[in-house]
N, CA, C and O of each residue as an XYZ file, in Angstrom:
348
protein
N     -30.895    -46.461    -29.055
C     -30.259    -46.978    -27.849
C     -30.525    -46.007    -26.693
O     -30.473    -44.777    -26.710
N     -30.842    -46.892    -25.618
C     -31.084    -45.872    -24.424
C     -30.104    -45.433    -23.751
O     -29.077    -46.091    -23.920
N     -29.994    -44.308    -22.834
C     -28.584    -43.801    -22.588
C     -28.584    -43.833    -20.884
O     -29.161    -42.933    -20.274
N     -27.937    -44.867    -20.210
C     -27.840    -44.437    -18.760
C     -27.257    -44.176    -17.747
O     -26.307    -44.950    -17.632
N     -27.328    -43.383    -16.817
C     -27.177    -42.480    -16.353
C     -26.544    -43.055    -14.629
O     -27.388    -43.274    -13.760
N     -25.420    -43.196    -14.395
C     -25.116    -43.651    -12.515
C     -24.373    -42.770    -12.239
O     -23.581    -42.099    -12.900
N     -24.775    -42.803    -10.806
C     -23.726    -41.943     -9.829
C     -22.423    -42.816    -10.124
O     -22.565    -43.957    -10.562
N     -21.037    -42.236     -9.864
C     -19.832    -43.027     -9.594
C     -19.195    -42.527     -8.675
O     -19.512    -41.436     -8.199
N     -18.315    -43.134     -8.309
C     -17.596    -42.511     -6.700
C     -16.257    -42.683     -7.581
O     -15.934    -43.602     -8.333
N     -15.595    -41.509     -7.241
C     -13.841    -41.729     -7.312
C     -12.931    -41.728     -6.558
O     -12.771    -40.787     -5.781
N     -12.252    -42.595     -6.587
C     -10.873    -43.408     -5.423
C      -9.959    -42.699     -5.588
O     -10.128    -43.025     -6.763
N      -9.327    -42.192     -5.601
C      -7.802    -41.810     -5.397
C      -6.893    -43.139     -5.023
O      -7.056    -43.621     -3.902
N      -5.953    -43.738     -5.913
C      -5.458    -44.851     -4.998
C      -3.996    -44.675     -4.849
O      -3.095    -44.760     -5.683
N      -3.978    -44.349     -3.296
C      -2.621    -44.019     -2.645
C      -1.831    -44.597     -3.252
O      -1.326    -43.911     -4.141
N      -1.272    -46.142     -3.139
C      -0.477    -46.750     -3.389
C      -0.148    -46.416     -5.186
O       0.892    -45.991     -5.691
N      -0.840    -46.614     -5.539
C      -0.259    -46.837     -7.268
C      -0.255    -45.333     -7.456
O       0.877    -44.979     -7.785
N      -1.092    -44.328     -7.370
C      -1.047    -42.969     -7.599
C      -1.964    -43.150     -8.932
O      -1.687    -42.624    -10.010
N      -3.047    -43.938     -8.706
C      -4.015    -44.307     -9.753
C      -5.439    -43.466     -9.639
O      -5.535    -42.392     -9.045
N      -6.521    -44.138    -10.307
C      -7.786    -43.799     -9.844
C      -8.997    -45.486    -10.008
O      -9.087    -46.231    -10.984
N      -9.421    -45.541     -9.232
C     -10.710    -46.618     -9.029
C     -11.878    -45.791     -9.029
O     -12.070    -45.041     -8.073
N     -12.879    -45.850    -10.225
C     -14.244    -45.311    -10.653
C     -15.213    -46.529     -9.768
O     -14.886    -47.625    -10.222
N     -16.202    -46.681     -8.751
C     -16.736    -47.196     -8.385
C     -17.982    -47.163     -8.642
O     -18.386    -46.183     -8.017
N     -19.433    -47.946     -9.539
C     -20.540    -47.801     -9.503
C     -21.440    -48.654     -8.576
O     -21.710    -49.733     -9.102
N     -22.058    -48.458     -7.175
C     -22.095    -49.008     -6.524
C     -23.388    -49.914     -6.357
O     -23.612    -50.846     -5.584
N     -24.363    -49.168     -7.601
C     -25.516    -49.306     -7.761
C     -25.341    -50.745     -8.648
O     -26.297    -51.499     -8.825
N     -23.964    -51.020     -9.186
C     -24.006    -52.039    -10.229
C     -22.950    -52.823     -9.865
O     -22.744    -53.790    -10.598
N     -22.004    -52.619     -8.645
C     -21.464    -53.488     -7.916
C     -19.978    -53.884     -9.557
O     -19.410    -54.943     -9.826
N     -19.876    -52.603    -10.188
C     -19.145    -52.326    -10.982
C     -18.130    -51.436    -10.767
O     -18.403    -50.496    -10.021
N     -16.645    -51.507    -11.388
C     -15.580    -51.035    -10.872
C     -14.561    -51.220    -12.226
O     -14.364    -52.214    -12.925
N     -13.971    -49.779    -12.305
C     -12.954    -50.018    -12.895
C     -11.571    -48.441    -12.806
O     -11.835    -47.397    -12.211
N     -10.662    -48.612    -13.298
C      -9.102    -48.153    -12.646
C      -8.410    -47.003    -14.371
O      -8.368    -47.238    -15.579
N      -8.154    -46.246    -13.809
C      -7.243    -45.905    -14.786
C      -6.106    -45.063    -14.077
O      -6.266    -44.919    -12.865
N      -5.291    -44.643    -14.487
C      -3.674    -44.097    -14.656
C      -4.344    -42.306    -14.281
O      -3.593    -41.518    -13.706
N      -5.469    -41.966    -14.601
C      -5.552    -40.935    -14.338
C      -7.110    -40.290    -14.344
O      -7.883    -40.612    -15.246
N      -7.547    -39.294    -13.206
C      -9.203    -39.206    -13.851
C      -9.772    -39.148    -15.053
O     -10.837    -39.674    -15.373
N      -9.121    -38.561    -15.664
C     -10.036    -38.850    -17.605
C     -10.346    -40.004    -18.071
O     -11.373    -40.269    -18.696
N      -9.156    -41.005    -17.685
C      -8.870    -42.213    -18.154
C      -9.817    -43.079    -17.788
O     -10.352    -43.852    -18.583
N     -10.183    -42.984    -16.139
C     -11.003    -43.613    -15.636
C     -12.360    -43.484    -15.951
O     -13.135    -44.416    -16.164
N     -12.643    -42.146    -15.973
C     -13.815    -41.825    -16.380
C     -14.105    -42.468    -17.808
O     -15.248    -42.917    -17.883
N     -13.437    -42.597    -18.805
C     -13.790    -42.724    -19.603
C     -14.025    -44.515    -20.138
O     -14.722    -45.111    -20.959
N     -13.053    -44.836    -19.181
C     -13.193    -46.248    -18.817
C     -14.681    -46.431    -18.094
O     -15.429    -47.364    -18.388
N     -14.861    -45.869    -17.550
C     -16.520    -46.258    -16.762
C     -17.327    -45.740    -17.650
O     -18.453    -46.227    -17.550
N     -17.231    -44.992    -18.441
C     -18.282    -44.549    -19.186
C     -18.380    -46.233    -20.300
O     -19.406    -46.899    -20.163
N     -17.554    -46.622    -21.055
C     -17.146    -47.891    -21.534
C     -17.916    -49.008    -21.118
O     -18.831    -49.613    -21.677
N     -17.287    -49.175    -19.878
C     -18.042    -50.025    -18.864
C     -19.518    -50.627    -18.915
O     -20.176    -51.632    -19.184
N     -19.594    -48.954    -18.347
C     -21.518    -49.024    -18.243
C     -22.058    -49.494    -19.508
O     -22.962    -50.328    -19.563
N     -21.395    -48.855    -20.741
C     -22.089    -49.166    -21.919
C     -21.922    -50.643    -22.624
O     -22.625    -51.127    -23.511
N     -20.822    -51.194    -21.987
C     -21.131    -52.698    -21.948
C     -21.972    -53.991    -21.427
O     -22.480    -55.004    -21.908
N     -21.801    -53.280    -19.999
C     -22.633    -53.516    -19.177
C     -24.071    -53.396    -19.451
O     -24.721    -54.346    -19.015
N     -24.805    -52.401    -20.110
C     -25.894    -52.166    -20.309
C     -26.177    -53.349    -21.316
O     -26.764    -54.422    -21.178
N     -25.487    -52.700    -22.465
C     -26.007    -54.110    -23.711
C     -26.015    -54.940    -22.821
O     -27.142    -55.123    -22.360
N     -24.890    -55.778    -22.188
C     -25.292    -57.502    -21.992
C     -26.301    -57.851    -21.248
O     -26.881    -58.926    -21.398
N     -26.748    -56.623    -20.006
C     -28.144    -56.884    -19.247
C     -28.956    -57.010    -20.472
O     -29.601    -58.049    -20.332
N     -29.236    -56.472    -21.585
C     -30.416    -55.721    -22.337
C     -30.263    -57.202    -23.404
O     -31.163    -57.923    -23.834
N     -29.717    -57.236    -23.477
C     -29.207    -58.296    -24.441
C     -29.696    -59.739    -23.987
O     -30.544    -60.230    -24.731
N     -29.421    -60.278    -23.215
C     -29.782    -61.150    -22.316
C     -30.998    -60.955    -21.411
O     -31.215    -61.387    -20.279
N     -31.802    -60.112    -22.298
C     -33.549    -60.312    -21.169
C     -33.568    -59.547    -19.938
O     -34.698    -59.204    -19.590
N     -32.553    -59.170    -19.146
C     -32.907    -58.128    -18.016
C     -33.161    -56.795    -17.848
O     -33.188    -55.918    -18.711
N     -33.335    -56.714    -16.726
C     -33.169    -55.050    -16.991
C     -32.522    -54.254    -15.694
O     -32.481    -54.622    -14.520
N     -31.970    -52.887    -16.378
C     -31.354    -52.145    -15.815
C     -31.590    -51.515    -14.069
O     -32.470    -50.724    -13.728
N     -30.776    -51.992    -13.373
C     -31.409    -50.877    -11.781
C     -31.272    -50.141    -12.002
O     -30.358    -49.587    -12.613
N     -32.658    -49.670    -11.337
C     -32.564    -48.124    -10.951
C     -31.393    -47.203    -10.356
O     -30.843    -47.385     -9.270
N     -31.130    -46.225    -11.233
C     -29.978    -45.568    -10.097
C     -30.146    -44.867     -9.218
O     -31.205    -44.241     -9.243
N     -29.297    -44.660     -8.158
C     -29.673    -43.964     -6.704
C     -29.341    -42.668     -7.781
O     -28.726    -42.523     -8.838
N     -30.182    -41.775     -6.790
C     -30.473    -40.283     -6.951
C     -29.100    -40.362     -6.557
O     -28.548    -41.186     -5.828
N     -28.446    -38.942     -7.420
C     -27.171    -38.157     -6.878
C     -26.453    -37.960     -5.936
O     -25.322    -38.325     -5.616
N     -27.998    -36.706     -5.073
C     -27.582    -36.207     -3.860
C     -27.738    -37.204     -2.761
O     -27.345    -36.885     -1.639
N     -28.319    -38.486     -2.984
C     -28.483    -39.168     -2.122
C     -26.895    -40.259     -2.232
O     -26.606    -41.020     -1.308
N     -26.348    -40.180     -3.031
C     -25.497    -40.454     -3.152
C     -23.973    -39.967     -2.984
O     -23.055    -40.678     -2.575
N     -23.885    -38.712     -3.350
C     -23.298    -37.743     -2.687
C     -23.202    -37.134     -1.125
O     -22.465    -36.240     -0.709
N     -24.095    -37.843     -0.485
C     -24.261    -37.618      0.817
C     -23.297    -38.588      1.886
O     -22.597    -38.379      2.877
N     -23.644    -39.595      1.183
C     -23.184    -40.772      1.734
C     -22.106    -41.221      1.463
O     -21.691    -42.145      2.162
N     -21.026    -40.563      0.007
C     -19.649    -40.890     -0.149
C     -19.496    -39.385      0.212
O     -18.545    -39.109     -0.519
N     -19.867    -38.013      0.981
C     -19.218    -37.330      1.086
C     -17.854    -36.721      1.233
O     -17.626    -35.515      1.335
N     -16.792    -37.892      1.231
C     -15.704    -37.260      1.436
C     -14.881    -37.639      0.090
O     -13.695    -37.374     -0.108
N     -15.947    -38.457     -0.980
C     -15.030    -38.581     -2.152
C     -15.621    -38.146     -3.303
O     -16.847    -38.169     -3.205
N     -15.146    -37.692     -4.537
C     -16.225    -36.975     -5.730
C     -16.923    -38.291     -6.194
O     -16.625    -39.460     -6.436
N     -18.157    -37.360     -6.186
C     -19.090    -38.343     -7.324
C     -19.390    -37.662     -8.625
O     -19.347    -36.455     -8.860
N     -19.716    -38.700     -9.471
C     -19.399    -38.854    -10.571
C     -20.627    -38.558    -11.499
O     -21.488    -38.900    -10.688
N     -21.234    -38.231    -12.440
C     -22.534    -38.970    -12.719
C     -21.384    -39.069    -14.607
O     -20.564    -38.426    -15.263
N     -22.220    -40.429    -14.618
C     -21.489    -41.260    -15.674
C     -22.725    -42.083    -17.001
O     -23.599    -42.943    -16.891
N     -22.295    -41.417    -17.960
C     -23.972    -42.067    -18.948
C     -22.851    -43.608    -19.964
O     -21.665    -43.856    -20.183
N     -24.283    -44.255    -20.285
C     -23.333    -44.852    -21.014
C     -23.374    -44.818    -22.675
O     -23.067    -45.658    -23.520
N     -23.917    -43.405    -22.760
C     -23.554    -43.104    -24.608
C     -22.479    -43.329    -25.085
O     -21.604    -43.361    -24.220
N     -22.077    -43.529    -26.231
C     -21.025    -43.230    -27.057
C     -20.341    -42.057    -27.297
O     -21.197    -41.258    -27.674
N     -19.374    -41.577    -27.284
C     -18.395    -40.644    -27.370
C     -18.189    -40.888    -29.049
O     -18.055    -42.027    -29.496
N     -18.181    -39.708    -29.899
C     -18.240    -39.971    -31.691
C     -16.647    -39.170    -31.880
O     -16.143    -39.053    -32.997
Protein backbone atom coordinates (compact mmCIF):
# COMPACT_ATOMS: atom_id res chain seq x y z
CA UNK A 1 0.00 0.00 0.00
CA UNK A 2 1.16 3.39 -0.91
CA UNK A 3 1.49 5.93 1.79
CA UNK A 4 0.32 9.66 1.23
CA UNK A 5 1.48 12.44 2.22
CA UNK A 6 -0.83 16.30 2.48
CA UNK A 7 -0.28 19.43 3.89
CA UNK A 8 -3.25 20.10 6.55
CA UNK A 9 -4.17 23.36 8.02
CA UNK A 10 -5.43 23.51 11.70
CA UNK A 11 -8.53 25.53 12.91
CA UNK A 12 -8.78 26.33 16.27
CA UNK A 13 -12.62 26.57 16.62
CA UNK A 14 -13.55 29.46 18.88
CA UNK A 15 -16.94 28.61 19.48
CA UNK A 16 -16.89 24.87 20.50
CA UNK A 17 -13.17 25.08 21.84
CA UNK A 18 -12.61 22.28 19.18
CA UNK A 19 -10.20 21.67 16.30
CA UNK A 20 -11.12 21.51 12.26
CA UNK A 21 -8.05 19.58 10.33
CA UNK A 22 -8.49 21.06 6.79
CA UNK A 23 -6.94 19.26 3.56
CA UNK A 24 -7.34 21.69 0.98
CA UNK A 25 -5.73 19.89 -1.75
CA UNK A 26 -8.68 17.27 -1.29
CA UNK A 27 -11.39 19.68 -0.41
CA UNK A 28 -11.43 17.27 2.80
CA UNK A 29 -12.20 18.17 6.41
CA UNK A 30 -12.59 16.80 9.57
CA UNK A 31 -13.04 17.99 13.66
CA UNK A 32 -11.96 16.59 16.83
CA UNK A 33 -12.31 17.60 20.68
CA UNK A 34 -8.66 18.15 20.62
CA UNK A 35 -5.31 18.33 18.32
CA UNK A 36 -4.33 14.61 18.65
CA UNK A 37 -7.76 13.69 18.07
CA UNK A 38 -7.99 15.55 15.02
CA UNK A 39 -4.96 14.68 13.72
CA UNK A 40 -5.53 11.40 14.03
CA UNK A 41 -8.89 11.66 12.59
CA UNK A 42 -7.28 13.11 9.34
CA UNK A 43 -4.75 10.77 9.27
CA UNK A 44 -8.04 8.10 9.08
CA UNK A 45 -9.55 10.18 6.66
CA UNK A 46 -6.92 10.40 4.11
CA UNK A 47 -6.51 6.71 4.40
CA UNK A 48 -10.01 6.23 3.44
CA UNK A 49 -10.09 8.54 1.15
CA UNK A 50 -7.17 7.14 -0.65
CA UNK A 51 -8.55 3.48 -0.94
CA UNK A 52 -11.91 4.69 -2.42
CA UNK A 53 -10.07 7.00 -5.12
CA UNK A 54 -7.69 3.83 -5.74
CA UNK A 55 -10.38 1.54 -5.54
CA UNK A 56 -12.64 3.02 -7.92
CA UNK A 57 -10.03 3.68 -10.92
CA UNK A 58 -8.71 7.22 -10.01
CA UNK A 59 -6.02 8.70 -8.92
CA UNK A 60 -4.57 10.63 -6.22
CA UNK A 61 -3.72 14.76 -6.55
CA UNK A 62 -0.83 15.86 -6.33
CA UNK A 63 -0.07 17.54 -3.09
CA UNK A 64 0.92 21.16 -2.80
CA UNK A 65 4.48 21.42 -1.58
CA UNK A 66 4.56 22.39 2.23
CA UNK A 67 6.24 25.59 2.17
CA UNK A 68 4.08 26.63 -0.45
CA UNK A 69 1.49 25.89 1.64
CA UNK A 70 2.62 27.16 4.72
CA UNK A 71 3.00 30.43 3.19
CA UNK A 72 -0.30 30.96 2.30
CA UNK A 73 -2.13 29.68 5.63
CA UNK A 74 0.59 31.56 7.49
CA UNK A 75 -1.21 32.48 10.38
CA UNK A 76 -2.46 28.87 11.10
CA UNK A 77 -0.24 25.48 11.71
CA UNK A 78 0.19 23.23 9.00
CA UNK A 79 0.13 19.94 9.22
CA UNK A 80 1.81 17.32 7.03
CA UNK A 81 -0.50 14.23 7.43
CA UNK A 82 0.32 10.51 5.69
CA UNK A 83 -2.25 8.13 5.30
CA UNK A 84 -0.42 4.90 6.81
CA UNK A 85 -1.70 2.90 9.41
CA UNK A 86 -0.86 3.47 12.98
CA UNK A 87 -0.10 -0.59 14.42
Amino acid sequence: MKTYIYPAILYLDEESKGYTIAFHDLQLFTEGDTVEESYERAREYLEIYSDCVLKYGGTMPDATKYLETAKKYKDNIVLLVDSKKSD
